[in-house]
C-alpha positions, 0 to 999 in steps of 0.5 A, a space after each residue: 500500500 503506497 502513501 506518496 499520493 497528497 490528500 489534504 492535511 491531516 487533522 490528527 497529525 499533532 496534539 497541542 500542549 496548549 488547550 483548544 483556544 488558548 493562545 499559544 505565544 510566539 516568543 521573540 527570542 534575541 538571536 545574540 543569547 543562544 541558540 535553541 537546545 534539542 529540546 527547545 527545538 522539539 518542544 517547538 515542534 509539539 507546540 506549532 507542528 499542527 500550523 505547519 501541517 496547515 501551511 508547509 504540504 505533507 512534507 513539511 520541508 521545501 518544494 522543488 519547481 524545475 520548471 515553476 508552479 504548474 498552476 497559476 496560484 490565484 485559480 487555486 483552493 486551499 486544498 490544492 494549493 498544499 496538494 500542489 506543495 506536497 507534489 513538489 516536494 515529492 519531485 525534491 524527495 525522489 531527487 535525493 532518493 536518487 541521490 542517496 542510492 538505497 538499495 534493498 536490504 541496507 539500513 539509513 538514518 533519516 536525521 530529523 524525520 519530521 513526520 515521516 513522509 520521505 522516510 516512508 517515500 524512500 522506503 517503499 521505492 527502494 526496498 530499503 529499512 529506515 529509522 527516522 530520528 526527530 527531537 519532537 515526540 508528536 512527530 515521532 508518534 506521527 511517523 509511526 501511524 503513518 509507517 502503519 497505514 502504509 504497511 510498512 512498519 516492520 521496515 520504517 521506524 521511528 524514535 526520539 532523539 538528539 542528531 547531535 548525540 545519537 544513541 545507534 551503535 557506530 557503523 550500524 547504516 548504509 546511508 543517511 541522509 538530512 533534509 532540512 534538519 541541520 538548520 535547527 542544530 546548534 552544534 552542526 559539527 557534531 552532528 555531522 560526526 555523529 553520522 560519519 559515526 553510525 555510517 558503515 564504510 563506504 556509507 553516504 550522506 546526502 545533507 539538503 539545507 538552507 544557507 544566508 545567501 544575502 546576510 540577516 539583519 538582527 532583526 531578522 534573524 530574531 524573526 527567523 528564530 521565533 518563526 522556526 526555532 533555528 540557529 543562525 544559517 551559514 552564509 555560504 553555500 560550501 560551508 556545509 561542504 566544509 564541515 563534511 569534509 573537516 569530519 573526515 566525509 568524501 564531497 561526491 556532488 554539490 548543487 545550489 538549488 535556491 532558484 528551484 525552490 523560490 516558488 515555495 515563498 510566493 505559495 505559502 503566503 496564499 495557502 496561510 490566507 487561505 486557511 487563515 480562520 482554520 488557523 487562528 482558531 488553532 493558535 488562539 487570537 494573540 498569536 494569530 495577531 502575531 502571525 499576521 504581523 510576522 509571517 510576510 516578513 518572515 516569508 519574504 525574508 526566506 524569498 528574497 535572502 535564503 539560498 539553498 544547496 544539497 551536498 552529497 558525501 561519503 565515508 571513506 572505506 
């Protein structure tokens, strides 16, 4: 049983720890004091991961339009608008399928899994066993029921943890890989030799995350935190490249994929206004009124100054 085709979003994905109506405040952190810990970031998630499944697609990381949106945005429903995002980011996870090169049989760490669509996705397509490993328990929960409805649970697991002191046995996995995940890590380098360490030799490591293209204000890099509990991006593209290779990994590919990706700005803005009453009745009136004061800036903000690159890599024999 297949679960890559987009039905809309799900209503049970996430369990608030605020109760219906209450406000759940977004806190405006400054960006010089520190950045989030694991479990800040994982507290984040069970507290707004119920928006992002509203606004985000199915995937709940970035779209790739090679060629640009497939429809204009303005003829859309809401419901089509977040199959249309869920569509693209399919098209980006089979990309990084490819890339990464499971076979049947191998075992791969997803490093922060979110809800555990391209988990999943990679899974049925290659034959292959994942773990999915998130700091967040509601997606971690969520990972598990949808590993079940697709029939795969016995190969597609799920568990919480730190990708910066993860618990797996060194050399225990073929392959890995991170989409968008090392963004939110306060300790990239860590990170990074936490996976040299469970990857087996020969192991590859597909790593897909944002970078500053144009410099962050402080301003704005206070908006960026309190929108996605993320520390500071690097400000350039081969940085990820560099951290790779300092922890002892092979660079196979790069790619700068910032232009494929842009469409995803000018769709979500149009998704939020659409489902706008959904969502402020989901976050309570404080944070709406928040919400609508930040979330085009936020929005703009990635459109205009965040870059994207993949990097493939591998772990030397």
């Amino acid at each position: 049983m297949r679960n890559d085709t987009p039905t809309g979003p799900p209503r049970d994905r996430y369990r608030s720890r605020a109760a219906p109506n209450d406000s759940k405040e977004l806190e405006m952190t400054d960006p010089s004091t520190h950045d989030p810990s694991a479990q800040d970031v994982g507290d984040w998630y069970d507290r707004f991961g119920d928006l992002y499944a509203l606004t985000m697609g199915d995937s709940m990381h970035l779209g790739m339009w090679a060629g640009g949106m497939r429809e204009a945005i303005g003829g859309l429903t809401a419901d089509a608008m977040w199959k249309e995002l869920t569509q693209a980011q399919d098209a980006w996870t089979d990309t990084l399928i490819e890339e990464v090169g499971l076979l049947p049989g191998q075992q791969m760490l997803d490093v922060g899994c979110g809800t555990g669509r391209p988990t999943v996705r990679i899974a049925e397509r290659s034959g292959g066993s994942v773990l999915g490993v998130t700091v967040s328990g509601a997606q971690t929960q969520a990972g598990r029921v949808r590993a079940t409805r697709a029939g795969l649970s016995e190969r597609v697991t799920f568990t919480r943890a730190d990708a910066m002191d993860l618990p797996q046995p060194s050399e225990s996995f073929d392959a890995a890989w991170a989409i968008e995940s090392f963004a939110h890590f306060s300790d990239r380098p860590a990170a990074i030799r936490e996976v040299w360490r469970v990857l087996r030799p020969g192991g590859r490591f597909v790593l897909a995350d944002c970078y500053e293209a144009v410099p962050f204000t402080q301003e704005e890099l206070g908006l960026f935190r309190a929108a996605f509990a993320l520390s500071r991006l690097p400000v350039e593209a081969a940085n990820y490249s560099d951290m790779l290779k300092e922890a002892g990994f092979t660079i196979r590919n790069s790619r700068d994929m910032s232009g494929e990706f842009k469409p995803t700005y000018d769709l979500i803005p149009s998704l939020f206004a659409a489902r706008r009453n959904q969502i402020a009745e989901l976050v309570g009136r404080e944070a709406m009124a928040q919400l609508d004061a930040i979330y085009p800036r936020i929005l703009t903000l990635c459109r205009d100054k965040m870059g994207y690159v993949m990097v493939s890599a591998e772990k030397g024999q």
